[in-house]
PDB file with one MODEL, atoms N, CA, C and O in Angstrom:
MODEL        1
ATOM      1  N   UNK A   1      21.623   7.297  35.589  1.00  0.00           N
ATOM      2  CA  UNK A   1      20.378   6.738  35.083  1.00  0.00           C
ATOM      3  C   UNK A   1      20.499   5.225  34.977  1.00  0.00           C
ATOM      4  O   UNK A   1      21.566   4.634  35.147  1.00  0.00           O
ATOM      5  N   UNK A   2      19.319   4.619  34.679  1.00  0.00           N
ATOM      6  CA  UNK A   2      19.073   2.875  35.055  1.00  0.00           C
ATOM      7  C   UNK A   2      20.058   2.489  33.280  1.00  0.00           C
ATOM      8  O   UNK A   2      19.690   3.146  32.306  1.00  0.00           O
ATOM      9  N   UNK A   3      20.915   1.711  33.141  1.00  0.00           N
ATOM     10  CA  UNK A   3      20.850   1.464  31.823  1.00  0.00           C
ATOM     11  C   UNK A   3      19.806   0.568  31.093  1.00  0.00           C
ATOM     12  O   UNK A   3      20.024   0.297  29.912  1.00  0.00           O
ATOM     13  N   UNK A   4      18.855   0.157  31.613  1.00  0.00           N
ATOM     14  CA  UNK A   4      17.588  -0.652  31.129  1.00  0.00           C
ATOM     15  C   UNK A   4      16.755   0.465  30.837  1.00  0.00           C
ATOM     16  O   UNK A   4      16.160   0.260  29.779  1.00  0.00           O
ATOM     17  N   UNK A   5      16.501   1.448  31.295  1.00  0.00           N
ATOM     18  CA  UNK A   5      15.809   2.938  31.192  1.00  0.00           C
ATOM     19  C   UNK A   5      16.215   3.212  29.744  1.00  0.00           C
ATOM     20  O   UNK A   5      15.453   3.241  28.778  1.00  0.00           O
ATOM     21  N   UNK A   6      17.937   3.468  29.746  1.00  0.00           N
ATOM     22  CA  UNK A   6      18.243   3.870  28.644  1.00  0.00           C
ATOM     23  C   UNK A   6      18.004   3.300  27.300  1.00  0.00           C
ATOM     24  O   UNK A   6      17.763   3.913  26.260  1.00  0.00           O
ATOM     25  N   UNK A   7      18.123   1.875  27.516  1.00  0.00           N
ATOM     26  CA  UNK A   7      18.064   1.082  26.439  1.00  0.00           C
ATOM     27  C   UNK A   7      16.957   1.009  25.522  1.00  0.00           C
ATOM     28  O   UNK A   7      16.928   0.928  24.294  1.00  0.00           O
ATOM     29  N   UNK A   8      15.921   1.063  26.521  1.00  0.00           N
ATOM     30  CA  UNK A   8      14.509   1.530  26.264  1.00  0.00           C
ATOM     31  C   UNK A   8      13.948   2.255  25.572  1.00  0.00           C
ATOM     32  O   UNK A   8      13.074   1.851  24.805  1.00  0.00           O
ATOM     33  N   UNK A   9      14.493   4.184  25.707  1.00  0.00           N
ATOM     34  CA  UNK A   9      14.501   5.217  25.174  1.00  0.00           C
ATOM     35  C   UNK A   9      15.086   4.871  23.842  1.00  0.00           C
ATOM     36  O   UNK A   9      14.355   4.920  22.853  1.00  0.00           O
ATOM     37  N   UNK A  10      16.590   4.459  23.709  1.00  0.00           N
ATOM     38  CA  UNK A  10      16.900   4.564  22.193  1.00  0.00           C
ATOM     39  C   UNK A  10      15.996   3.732  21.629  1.00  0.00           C
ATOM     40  O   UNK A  10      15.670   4.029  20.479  1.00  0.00           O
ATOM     41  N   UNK A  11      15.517   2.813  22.092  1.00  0.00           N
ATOM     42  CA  UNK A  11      14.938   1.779  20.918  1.00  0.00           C
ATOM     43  C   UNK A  11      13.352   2.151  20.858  1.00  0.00           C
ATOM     44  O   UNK A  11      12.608   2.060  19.882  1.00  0.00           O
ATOM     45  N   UNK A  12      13.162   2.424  21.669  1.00  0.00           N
ATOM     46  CA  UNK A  12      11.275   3.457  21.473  1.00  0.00           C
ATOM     47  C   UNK A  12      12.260   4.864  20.109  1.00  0.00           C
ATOM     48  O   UNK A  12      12.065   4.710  18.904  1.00  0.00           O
ATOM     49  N   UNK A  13      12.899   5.671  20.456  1.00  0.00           N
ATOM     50  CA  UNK A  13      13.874   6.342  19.301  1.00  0.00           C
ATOM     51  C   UNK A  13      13.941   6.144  18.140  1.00  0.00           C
ATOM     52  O   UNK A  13      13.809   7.056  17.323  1.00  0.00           O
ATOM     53  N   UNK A  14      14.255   4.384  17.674  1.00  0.00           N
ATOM     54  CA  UNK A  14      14.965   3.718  16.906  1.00  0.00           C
ATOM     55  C   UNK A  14      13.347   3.672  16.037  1.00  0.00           C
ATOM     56  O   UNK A  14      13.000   4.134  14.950  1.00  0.00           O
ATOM     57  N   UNK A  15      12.588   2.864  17.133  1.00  0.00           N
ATOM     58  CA  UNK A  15      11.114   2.328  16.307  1.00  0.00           C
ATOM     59  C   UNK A  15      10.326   3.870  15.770  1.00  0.00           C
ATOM     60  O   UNK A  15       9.639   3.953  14.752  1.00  0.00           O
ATOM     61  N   UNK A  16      10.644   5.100  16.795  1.00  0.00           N
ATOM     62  CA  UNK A  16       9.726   6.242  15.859  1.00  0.00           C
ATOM     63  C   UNK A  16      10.781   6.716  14.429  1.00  0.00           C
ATOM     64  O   UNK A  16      10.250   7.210  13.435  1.00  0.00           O
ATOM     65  N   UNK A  17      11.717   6.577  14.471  1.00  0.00           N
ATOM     66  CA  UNK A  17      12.221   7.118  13.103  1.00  0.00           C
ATOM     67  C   UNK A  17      12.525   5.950  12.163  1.00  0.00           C
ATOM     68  O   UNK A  17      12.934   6.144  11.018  1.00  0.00           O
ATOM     69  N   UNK A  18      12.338   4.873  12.616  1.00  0.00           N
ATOM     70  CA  UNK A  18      11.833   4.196  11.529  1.00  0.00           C
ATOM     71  C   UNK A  18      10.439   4.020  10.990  1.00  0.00           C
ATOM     72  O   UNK A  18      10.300   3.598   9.842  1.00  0.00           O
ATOM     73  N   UNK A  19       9.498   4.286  11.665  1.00  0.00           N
ATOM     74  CA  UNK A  19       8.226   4.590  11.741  1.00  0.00           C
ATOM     75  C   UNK A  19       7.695   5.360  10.561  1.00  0.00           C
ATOM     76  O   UNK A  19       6.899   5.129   9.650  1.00  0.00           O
ATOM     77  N   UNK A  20       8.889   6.952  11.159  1.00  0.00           N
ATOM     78  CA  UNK A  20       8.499   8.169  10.571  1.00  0.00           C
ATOM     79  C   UNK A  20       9.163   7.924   8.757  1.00  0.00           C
ATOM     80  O   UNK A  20       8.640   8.516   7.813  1.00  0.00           O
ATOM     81  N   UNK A  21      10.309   7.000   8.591  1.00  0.00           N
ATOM     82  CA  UNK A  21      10.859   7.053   7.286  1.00  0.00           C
ATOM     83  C   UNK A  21       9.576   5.997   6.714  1.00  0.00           C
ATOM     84  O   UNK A  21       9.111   6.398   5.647  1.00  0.00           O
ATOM     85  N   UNK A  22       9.083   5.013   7.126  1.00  0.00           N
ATOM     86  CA  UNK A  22       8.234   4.005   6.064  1.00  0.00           C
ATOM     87  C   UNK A  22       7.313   5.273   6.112  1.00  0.00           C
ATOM     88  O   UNK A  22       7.429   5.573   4.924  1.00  0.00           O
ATOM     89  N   UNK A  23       6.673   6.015   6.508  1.00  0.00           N
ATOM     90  CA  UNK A  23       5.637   7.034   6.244  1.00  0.00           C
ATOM     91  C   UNK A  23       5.466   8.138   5.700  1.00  0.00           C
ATOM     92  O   UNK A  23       4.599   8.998   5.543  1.00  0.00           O
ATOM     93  N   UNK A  24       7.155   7.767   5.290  1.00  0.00           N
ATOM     94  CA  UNK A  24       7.240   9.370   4.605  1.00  0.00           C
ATOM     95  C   UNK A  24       7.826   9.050   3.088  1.00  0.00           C
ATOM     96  O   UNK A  24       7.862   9.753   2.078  1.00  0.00           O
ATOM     97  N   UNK A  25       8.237   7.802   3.330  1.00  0.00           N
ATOM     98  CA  UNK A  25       8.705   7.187   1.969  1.00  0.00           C
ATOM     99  C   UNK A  25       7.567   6.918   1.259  1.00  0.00           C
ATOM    100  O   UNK A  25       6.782   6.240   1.922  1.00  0.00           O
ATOM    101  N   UNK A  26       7.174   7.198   0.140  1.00  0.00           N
ATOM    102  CA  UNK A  26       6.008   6.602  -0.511  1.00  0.00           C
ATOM    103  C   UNK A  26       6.391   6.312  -2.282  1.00  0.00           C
ATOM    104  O   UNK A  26       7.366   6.648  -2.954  1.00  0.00           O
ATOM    105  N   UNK A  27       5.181   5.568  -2.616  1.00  0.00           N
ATOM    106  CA  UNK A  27       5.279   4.975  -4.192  1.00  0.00           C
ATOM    107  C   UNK A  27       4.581   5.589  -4.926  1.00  0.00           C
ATOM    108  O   UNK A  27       4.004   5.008  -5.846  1.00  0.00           O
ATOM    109  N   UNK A  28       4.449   6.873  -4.726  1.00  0.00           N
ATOM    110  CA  UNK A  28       3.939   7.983  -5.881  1.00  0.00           C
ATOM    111  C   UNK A  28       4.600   8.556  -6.862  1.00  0.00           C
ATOM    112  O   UNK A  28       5.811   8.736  -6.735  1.00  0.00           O
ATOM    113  N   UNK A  29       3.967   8.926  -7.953  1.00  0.00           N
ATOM    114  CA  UNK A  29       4.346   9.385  -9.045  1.00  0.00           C
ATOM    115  C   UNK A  29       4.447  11.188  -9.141  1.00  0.00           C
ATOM    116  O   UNK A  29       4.521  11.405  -7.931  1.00  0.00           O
ATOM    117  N   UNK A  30       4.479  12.100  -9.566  1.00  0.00           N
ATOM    118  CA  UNK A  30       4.067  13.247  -9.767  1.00  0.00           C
ATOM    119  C   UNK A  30       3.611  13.509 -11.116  1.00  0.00           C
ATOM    120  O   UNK A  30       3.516  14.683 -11.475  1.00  0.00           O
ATOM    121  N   UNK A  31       3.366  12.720 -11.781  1.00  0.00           N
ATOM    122  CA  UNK A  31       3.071  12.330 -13.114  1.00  0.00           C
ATOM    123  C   UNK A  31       1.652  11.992 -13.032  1.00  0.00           C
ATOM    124  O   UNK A  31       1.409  10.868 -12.593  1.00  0.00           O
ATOM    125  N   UNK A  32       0.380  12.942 -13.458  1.00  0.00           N
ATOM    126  CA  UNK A  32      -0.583  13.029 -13.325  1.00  0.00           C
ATOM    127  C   UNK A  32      -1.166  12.035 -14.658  1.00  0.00           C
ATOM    128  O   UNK A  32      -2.280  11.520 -14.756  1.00  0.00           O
ATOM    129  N   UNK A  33      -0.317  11.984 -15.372  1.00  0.00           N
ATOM    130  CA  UNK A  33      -0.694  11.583 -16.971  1.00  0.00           C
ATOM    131  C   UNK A  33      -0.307  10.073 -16.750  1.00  0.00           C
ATOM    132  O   UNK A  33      -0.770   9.269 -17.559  1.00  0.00           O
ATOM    133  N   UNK A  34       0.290   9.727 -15.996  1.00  0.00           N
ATOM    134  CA  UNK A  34       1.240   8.185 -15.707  1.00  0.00           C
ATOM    135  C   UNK A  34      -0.314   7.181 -15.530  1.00  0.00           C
ATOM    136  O   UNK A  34      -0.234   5.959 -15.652  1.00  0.00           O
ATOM    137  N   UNK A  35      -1.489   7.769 -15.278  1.00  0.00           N
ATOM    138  CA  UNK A  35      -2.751   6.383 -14.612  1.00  0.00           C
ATOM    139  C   UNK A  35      -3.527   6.319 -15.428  1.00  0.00           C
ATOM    140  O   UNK A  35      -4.159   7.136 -16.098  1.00  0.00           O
ATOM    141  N   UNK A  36      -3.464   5.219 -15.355  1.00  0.00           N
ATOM    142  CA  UNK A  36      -4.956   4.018 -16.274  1.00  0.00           C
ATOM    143  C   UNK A  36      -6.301   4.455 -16.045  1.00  0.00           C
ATOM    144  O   UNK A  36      -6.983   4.988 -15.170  1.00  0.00           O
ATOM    145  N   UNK A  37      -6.374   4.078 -17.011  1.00  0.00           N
ATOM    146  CA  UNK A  37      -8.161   4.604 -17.239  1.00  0.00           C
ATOM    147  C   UNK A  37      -8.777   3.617 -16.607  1.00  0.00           C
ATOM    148  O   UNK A  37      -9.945   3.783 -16.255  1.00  0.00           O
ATOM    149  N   UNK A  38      -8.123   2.442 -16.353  1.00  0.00           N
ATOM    150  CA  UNK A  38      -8.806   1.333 -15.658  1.00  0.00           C
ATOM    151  C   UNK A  38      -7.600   0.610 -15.321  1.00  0.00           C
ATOM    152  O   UNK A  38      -6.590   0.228 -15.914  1.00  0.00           O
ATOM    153  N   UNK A  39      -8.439   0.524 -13.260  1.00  0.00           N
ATOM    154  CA  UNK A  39      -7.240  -0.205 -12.351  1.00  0.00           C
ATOM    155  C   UNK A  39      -6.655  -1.718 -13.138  1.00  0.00           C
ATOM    156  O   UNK A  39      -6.944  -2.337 -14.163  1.00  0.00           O
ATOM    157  N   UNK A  40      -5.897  -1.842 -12.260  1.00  0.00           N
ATOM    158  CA  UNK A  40      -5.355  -3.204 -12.999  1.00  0.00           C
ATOM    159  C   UNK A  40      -5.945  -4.165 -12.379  1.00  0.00           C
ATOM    160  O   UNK A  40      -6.087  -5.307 -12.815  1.00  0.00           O
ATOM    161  N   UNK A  41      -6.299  -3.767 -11.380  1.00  0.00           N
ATOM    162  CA  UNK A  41      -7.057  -4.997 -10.416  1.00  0.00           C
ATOM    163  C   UNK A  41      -8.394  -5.583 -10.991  1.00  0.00           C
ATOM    164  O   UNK A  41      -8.713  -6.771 -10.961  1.00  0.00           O
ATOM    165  N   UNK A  42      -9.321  -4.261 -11.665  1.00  0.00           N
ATOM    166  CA  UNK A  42     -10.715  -4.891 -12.423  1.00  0.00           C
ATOM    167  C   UNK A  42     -10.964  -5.884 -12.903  1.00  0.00           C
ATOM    168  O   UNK A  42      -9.912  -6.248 -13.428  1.00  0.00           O
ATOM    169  N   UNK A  43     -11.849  -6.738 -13.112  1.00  0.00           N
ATOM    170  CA  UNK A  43     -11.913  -7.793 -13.650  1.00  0.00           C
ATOM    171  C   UNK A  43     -12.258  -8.084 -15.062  1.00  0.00           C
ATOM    172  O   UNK A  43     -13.302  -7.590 -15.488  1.00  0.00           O
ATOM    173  N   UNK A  44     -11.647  -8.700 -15.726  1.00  0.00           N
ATOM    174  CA  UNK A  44     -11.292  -8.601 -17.555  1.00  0.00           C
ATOM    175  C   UNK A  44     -13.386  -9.288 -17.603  1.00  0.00           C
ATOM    176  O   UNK A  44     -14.291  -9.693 -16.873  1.00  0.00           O
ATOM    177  N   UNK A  45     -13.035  -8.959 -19.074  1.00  0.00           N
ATOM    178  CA  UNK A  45     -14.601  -9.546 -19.658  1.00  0.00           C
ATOM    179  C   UNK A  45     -14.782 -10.968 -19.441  1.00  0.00           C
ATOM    180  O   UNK A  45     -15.913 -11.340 -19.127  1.00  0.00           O
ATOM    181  N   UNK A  46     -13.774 -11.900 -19.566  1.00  0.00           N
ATOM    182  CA  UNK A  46     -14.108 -12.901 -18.972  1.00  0.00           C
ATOM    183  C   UNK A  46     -14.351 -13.745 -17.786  1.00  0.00           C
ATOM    184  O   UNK A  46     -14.678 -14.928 -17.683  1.00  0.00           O
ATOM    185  N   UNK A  47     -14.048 -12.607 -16.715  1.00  0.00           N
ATOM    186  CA  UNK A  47     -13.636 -13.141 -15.773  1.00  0.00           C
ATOM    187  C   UNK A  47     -15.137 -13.190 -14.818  1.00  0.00           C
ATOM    188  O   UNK A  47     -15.715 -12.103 -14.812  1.00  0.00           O
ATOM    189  N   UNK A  48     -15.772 -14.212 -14.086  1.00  0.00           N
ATOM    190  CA  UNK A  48     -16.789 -14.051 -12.514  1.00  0.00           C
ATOM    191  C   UNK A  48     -18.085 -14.524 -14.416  1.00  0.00           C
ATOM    192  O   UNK A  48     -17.958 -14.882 -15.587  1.00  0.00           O
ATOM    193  N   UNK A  49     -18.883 -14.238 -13.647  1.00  0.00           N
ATOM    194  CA  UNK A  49     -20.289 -14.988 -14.383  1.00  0.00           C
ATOM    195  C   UNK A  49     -20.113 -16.418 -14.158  1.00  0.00           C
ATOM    196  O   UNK A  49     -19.167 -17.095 -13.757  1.00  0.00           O
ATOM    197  N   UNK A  50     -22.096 -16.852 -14.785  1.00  0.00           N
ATOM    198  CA  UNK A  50     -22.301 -18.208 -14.566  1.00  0.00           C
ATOM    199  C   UNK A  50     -21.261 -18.879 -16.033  1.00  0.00           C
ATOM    200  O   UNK A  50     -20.608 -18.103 -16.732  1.00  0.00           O
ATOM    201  N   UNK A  51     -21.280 -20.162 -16.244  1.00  0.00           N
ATOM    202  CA  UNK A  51     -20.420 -20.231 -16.890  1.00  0.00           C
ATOM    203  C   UNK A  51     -21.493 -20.753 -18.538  1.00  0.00           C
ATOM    204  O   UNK A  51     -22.489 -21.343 -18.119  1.00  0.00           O
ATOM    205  N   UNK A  52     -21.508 -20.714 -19.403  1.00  0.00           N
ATOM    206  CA  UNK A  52     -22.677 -21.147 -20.590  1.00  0.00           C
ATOM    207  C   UNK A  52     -23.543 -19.845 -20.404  1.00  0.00           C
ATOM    208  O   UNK A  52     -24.267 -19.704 -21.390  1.00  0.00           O
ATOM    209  N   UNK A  53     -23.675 -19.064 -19.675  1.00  0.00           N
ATOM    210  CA  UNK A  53     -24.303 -18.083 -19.359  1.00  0.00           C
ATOM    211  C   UNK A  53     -24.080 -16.734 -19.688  1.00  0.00           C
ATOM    212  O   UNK A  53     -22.995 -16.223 -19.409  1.00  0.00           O
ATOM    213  N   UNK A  54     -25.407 -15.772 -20.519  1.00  0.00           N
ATOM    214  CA  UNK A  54     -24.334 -13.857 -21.027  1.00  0.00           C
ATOM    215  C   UNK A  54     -24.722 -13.240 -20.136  1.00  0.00           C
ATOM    216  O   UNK A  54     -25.824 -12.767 -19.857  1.00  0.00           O
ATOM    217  N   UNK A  55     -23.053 -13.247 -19.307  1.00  0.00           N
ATOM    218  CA  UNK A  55     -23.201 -12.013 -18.445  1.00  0.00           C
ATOM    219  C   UNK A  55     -22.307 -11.140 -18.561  1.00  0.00           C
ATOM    220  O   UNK A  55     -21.106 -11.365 -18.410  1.00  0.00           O
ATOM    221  N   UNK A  56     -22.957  -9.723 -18.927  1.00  0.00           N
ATOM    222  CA  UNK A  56     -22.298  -8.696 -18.900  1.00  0.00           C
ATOM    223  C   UNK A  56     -22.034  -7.906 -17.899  1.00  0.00           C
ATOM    224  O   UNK A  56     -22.864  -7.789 -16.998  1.00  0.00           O
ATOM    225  N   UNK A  57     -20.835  -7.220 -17.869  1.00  0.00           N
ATOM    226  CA  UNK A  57     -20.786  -6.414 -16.352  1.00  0.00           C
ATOM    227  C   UNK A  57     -20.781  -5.239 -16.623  1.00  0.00           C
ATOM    228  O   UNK A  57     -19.688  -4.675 -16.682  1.00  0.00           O
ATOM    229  N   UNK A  58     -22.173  -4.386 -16.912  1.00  0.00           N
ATOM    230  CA  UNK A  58     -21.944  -2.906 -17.754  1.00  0.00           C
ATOM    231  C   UNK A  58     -22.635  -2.303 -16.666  1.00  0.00           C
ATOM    232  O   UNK A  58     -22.831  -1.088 -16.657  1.00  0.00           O
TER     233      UNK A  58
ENDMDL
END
């Protein structure tokens, strides 16, 4: 066989099982009780509106 052929194969190889581990690795919990009632990302009461201005975000 060509060894440029080969080289090829392992590393197409190399890139699917590394592929397959970032996709199978994940940042989950099994801890149903572990989440916020509110994301962390939301935006606090003070945050966005005009400014001298009541704006509520309800």
């Amino acid at each position: 066989m060509n060894p440029r052929l080969l080289q090829l194969g392992r590393s197409l190889l190399a890139l699917i099982a590394l592929g397959t581990v970032l996709l199978t690795s994940g940042c989950n919990t099994p801890e149903p009780d572990n989440q916020s009632s509110r994301p962390w990302n939301s935006p606090k009461g003070w945050e966005g509106g005009v400014p001298g201005m009541l704006y509520d975000r309800r």
